[in-house]
TITOR-766504 format. One line per field, with one value per residue (C-alpha): x, z, y. Coordinates in Angstrom, 2 decimals, padded with zeros to 5 digits. Example, Ala and Ser with C-alpha at 12.3 -4.5 7.8 and 13.67 -1.06 7.14 Angstrom:
// TITOR-766504
c1 (012.30:013.67)
c3 (007.80:007.14)
c2 (-004.50:-001.06)
// end
This chain:
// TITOR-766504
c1 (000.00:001.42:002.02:-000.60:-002.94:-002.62:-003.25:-005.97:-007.78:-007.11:-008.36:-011.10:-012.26:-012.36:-014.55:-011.83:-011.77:-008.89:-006.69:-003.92:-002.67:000.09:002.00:-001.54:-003.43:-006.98:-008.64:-012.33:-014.14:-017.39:-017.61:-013.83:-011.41:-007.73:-004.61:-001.18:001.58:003.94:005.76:004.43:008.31:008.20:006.56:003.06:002.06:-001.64:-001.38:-000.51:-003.32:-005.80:-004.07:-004.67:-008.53:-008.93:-007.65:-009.98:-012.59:-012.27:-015.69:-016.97:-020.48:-022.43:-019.65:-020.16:-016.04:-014.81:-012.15:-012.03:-009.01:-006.45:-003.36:000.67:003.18:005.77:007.83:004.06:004.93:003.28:003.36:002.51:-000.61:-000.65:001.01:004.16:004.03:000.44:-001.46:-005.19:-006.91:-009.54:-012.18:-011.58:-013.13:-011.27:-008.17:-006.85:-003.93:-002.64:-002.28:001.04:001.70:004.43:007.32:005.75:007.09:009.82:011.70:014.72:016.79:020.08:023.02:025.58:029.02:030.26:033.22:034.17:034.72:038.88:038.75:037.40:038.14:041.60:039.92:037.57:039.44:038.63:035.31:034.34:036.02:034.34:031.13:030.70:031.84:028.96:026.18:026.47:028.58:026.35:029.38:027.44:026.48:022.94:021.22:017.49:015.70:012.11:011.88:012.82:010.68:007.51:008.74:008.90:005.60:003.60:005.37:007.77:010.91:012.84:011.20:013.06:016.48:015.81:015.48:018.35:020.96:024.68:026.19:027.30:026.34:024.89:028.35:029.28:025.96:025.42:022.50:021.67:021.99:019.86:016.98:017.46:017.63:013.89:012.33:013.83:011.89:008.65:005.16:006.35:004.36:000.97:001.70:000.53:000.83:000.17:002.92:000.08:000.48:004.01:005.78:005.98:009.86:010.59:009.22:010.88:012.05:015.89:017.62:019.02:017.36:019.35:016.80:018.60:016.78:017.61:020.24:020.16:019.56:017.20:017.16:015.58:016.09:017.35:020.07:022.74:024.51:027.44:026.94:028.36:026.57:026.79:024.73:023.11:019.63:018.47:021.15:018.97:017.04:020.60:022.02:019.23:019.95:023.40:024.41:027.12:029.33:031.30:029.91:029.90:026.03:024.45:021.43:019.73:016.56:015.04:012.10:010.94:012.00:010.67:008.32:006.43:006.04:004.94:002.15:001.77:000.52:-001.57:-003.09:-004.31:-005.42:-007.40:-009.24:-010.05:-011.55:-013.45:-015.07:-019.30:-020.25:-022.90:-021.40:-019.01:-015.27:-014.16:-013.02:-009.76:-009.33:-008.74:-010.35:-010.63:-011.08:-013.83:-014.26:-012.85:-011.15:-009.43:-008.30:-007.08:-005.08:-003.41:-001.86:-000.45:000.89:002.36:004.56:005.95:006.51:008.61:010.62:011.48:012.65:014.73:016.36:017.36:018.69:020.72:021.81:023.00:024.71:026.64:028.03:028.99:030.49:033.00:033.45:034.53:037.15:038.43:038.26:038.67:035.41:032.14:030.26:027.10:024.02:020.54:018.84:015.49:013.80:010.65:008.53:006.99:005.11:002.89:-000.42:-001.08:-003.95:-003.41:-006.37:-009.11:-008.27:-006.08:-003.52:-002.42:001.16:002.65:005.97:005.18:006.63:004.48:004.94:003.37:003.93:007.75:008.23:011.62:011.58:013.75:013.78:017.08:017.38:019.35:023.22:024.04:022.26:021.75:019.34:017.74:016.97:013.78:010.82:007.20:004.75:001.75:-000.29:-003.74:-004.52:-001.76:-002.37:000.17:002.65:005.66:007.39:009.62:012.41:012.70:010.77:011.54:011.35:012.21:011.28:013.61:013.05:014.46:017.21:018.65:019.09:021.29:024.88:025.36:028.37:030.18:033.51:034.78:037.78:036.58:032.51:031.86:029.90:030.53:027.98:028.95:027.28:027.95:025.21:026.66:022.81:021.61:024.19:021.75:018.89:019.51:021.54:020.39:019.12:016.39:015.00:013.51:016.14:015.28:015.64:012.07:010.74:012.05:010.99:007.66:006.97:008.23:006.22:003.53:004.14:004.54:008.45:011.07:014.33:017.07:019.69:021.48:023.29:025.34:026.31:029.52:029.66:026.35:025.68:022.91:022.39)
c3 (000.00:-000.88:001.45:-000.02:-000.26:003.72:003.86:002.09:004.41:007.67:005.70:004.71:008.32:008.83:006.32:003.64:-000.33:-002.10:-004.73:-007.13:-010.45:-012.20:-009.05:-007.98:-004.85:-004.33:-001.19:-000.14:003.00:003.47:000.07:001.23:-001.50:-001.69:-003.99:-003.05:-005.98:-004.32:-006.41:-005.24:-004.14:-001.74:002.19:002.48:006.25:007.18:009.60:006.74:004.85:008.00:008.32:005.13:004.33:008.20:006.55:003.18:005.33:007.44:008.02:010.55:011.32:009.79:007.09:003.44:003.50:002.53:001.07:-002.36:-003.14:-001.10:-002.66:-001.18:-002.98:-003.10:000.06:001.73:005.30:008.80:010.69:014.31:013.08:008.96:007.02:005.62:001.66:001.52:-000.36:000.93:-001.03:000.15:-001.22:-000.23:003.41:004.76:006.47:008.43:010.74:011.23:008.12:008.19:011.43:013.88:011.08:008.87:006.35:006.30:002.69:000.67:-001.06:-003.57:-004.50:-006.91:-004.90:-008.71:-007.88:-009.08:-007.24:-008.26:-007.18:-003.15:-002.54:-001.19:001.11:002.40:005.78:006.20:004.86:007.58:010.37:009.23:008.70:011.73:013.46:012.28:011.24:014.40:017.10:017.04:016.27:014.34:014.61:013.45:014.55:013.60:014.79:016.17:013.31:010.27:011.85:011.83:008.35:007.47:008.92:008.03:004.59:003.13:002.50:000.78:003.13:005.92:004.26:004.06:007.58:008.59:010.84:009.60:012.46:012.22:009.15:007.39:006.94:004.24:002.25:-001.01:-000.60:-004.83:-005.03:-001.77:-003.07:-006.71:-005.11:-003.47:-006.96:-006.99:-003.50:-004.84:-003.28:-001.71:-003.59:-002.21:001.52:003.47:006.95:009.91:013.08:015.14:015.47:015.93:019.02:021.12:021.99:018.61:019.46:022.57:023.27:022.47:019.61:018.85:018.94:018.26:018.15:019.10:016.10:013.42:010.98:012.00:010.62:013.27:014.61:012.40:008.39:008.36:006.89:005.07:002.32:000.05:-003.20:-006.63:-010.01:-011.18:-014.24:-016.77:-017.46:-019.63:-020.64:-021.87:-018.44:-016.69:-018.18:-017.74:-014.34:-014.30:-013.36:-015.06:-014.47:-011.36:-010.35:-006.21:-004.99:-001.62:-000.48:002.82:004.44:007.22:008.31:010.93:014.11:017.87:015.35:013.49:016.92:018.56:016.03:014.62:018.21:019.14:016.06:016.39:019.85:018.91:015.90:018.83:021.02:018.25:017.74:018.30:021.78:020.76:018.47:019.35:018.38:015.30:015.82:014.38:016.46:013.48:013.81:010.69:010.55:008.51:006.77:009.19:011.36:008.28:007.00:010.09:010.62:006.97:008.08:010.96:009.03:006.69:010.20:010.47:006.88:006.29:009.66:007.77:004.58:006.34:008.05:005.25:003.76:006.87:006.77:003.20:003.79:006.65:004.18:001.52:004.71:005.17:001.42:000.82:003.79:002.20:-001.82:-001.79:-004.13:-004.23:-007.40:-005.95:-006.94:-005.57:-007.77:-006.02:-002.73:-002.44:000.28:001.26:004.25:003.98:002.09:-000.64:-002.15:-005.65:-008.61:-006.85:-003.57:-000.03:-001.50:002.15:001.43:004.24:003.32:-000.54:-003.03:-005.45:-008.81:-011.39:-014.73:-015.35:-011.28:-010.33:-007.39:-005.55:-004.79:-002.01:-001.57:001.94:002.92:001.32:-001.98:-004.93:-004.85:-007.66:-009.31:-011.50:-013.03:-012.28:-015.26:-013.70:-013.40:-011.38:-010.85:-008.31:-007.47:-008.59:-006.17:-006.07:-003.39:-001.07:-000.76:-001.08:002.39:005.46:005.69:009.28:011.75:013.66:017.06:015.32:013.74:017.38:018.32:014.76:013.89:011.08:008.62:009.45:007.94:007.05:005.07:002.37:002.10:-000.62:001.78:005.30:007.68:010.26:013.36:017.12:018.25:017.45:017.35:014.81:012.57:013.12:013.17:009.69:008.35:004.45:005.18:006.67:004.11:000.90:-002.16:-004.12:-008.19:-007.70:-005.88:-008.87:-011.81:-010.68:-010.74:-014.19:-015.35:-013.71:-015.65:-012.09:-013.05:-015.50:-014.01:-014.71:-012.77:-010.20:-007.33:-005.37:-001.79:-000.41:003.37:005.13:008.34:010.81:013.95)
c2 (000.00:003.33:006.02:008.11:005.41:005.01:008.76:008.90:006.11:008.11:011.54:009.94:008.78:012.68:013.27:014.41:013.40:013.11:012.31:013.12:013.48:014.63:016.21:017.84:016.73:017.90:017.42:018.42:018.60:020.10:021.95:023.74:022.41:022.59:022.11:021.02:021.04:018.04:015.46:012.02:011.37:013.98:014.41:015.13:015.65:015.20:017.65:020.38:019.32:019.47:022.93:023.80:022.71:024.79:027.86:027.76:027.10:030.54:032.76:035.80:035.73:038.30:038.96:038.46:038.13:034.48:032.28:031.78:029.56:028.03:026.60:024.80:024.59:022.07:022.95:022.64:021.24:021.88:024.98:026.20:027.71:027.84:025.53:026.41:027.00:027.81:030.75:031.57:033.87:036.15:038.76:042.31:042.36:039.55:038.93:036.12:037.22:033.57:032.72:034.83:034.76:036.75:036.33:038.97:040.14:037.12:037.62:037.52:039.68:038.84:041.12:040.99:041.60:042.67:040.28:036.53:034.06:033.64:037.06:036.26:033.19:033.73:036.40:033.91:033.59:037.57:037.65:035.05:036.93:040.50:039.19:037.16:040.23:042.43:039.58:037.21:039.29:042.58:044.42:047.41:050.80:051.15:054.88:055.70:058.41:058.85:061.18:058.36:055.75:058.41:058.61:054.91:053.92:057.03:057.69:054.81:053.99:056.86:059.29:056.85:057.19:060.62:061.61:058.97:060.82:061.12:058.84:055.32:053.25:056.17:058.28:055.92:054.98:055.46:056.90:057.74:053.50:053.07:055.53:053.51:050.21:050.88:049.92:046.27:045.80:043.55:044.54:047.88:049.84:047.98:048.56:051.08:051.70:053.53:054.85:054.47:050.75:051.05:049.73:052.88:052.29:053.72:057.07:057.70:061.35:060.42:061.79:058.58:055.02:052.22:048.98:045.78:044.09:046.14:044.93:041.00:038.05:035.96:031.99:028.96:028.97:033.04:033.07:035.38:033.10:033.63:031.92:031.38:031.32:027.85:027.54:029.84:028.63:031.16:033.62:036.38:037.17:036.39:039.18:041.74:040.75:041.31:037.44:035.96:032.06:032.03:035.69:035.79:036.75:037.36:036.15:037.37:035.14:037.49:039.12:041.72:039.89:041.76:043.95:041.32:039.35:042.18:043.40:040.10:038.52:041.42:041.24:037.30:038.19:040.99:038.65:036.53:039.63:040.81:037.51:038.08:037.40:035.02:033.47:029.85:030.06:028.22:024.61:025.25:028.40:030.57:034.01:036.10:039.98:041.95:045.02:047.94:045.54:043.84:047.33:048.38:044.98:045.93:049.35:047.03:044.95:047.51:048.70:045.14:044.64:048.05:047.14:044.19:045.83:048.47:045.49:044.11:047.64:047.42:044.10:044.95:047.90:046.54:043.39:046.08:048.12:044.98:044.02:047.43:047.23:044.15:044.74:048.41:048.86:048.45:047.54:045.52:045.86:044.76:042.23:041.77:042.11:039.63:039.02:035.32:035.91:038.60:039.75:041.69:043.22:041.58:040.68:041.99:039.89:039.76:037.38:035.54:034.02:031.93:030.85:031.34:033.75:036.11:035.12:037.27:037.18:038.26:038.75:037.97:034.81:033.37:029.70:028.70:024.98:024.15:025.62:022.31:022.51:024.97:027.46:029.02:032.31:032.35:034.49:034.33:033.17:034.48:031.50:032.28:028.34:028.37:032.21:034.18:031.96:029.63:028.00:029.72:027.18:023.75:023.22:020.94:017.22:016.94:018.84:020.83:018.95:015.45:016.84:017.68:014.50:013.44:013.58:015.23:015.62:019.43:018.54:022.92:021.31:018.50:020.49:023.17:024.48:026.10:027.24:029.54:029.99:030.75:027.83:024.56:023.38:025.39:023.05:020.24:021.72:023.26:020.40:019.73:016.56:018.71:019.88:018.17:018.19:021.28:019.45:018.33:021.05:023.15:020.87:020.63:024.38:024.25:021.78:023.27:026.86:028.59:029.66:029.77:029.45:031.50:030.75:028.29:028.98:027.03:027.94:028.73:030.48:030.41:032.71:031.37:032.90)
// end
């Protein structure tokens, strides 16, 4: 009997259909259905599917606000509250604070360092020491004013570089390529946001705030990774994007640590509170928000998700900081900012993506396997059957309480591949045989038209806090 097969008998004692064909399951439960893109080869987790089918399933009483598609794509896998690699769209009037979470605004960004790799890798002894210095040891000097974060929430971005004091970090910016650089951020344009909902630290009566989140990387799969173009894939959108053989790129895997917690928690609990008196609490304990309350949650959510961009400007800056002091120049060049854990008002609807990257048609994604595979650079084709989406990864096969208990294979002479971290845990934990290999994850969203890919990456120094 096939693994599915046995899954499909326990579903089905709950009440859920299913099947699958040609890398797509559908399940349906209670007229809610739901699409997973998963090669047969690879995991699938009842409890993500549960998860799932709870999510597309989400109503408030008295609210003509509903679901109307929920997808996963293939690095779909359990999470505390939404699964992992899922995409729950919703009209206008709805939104579902769990399905994103406290992580919000979780995303990557990639940079060309404008160097090869014969040209660094004798330096890699010195790019290890500066940037464990400044990534993992908190040696940085990172000051904000009340003034630029009234700015950032109320206004955006540029208006936030604008009012940034000339102290620390900021003396040496380039601030014509950081102003530039704002258009390659995907989604920016869409958020809006509100200083009200702002934690009300960052308004203090000091001239000079320093937050002790700003400018790092976070625990779990954040990550800032060194990596080297190993194969063209289509050398016509590689070059618009500036990415040639054997060029050295940087990608950075973070989101808006203390700030998304902190709006992102307040927010569930307040779904919760605002939950009709007479009415009984959803079985799955998922709370959605209507009309006012759903707006309002947005312009919360915009806070969280500019914290996050800002942090990784600053994480940015402060690599180019140390590449500079080491090369002498700095030629880099931001490629793309995308966000996977956040919603968007896209094609009429709240687009909810947990752990899943917008792909619209020509959209630049990107796809990182684990420190100990390739990752992948690709374009979006737009395709609304899987809502606009890809995968964010390659997603996890074990989860992170197993892998604890495993040897695993850290060898920094004979690997292509070093991972450097001050918790020797984190080494297990985030070991690649932890996550699902990333060729079928890849090949299926190909085959599915999600993505065209580009380019491939391999991985060379990885930082994890």
């Amino acid at each position: 009997m096939s693994t599915f097969t046995r899954l499909q008998k326990r579903l089905s004692r709950l009440g859920i259909e299913s099947h699958f064909d040609n890398d797509i399951y559908t399940f349906n439960q209670q007229n809610t259905t739901a699409q997973v893109l998963l090669p047969q080869a690879l995991p699938l987790e009842e409890k993500a599917v549960k998860q799932l089918l709870d999510f597309a399933s989400v109503k408030v009483p008295n609210s003509l606000g509903h679901v109307c598609a929920a997808r996963a794509t293939p690095d779909f896998h359990p999470g505390a509250i939404a699964p992992v690699g899922s995409i729950v769209a919703t009209t206008e009037d709805l939104i579902i604070p769990a399905a994103i979470g406290t992580d919000i605004n979780c995303g990557m960004r990639l940079l060309t360092t404008g160097l090869s790799y014969d040209q660094v890798h004798d330096q890699k002894s010195a790019i290890i020491a500066q940037l464990k210095r400044v990534l993992l040891q908190d040696e940085r000097d990172i000051p904000v004013t009340p003034q630029s974060f009234q700015a950032l929430f109320d206004q955006g971005i540029a208006q936030w570089i604008a009012a940034l004091p000339q102290q620390g970090l900021w003396q040496e910016v380039n601030v014509k390529r950081l102003l530039a650089e704002i258009n390659q951020i995907s989604g920016q344009s869409l958020i809006t946001a509100d200083s009200k909902y702002a934690p009300e630290a960052f308004f203090e009566s000091r001239s000079i705030i320093r937050p002790a989140s700003l400018g790092t990387v976070g625990s779990g799969n954040h990550f800032v990774e060194l990596q080297i173009v190993d194969e063209i894939l289509d050398r016509h959108l590689a070059y618009q994007m500036g990415l040639k053989k054997d060029a050295v790129v940087i990608m950075i895997h973070t989101g808006s640590r203390d700030v998304g917690f902190y709006i992102g928690k307040r927010w569930q609990d307040k779904a919760k509170e605002l939950w009709p008196i007479n009415e009984k609490y959803p079985t799955s304990g998922l709370f959605g928000l209507a009309d006012d309350n759903a707006q309002n949650y947005l312009q919360a959510m915009g806070v969280a998700a500019r914290y996050a961009w800002i942090n990784r400007i600053v994480i940015t800056e402060l690599i180019r900081k140390e590449f500079m002091a080491i090369f002498k120049h700095d030629n880099s060049q931001l490629i793309v900012d995308i966000s996977h854990n956040i919603i968007l008002p896209e094609h009429g609807m709240n687009i909810h993506r947990k752990g899943a990257t917008p792909a619209n048609q020509g959209e630049i994604v990107l796809i990182p396997g684990s420190m100990g595979d390739y990752s992948y650079v690709a374009v979006g084709k737009g395709n609304s059957d899987w809502l606009w989406s890809c995968s964010h990864g390659a997603g996890r096969a074990e989860r992170r309480q197993s892998m604890r208990s495993k040897k695993v294979v850290t060898d920094k002479v004979n690997l292509p591949w070093q991972c450097i971290t001050l918790k020797e845990e984190r080494l297990r934990e985030e070991a690649p045989a932890a996550y699902k290999p990333i060729t079928p994850v890849i090949e299926s969203q190909e085959n599915a038209d999600l993505i065209k890919s580009v380019v491939k990456l391999k991985p060379w120094i990885t930082f994890k806090a």
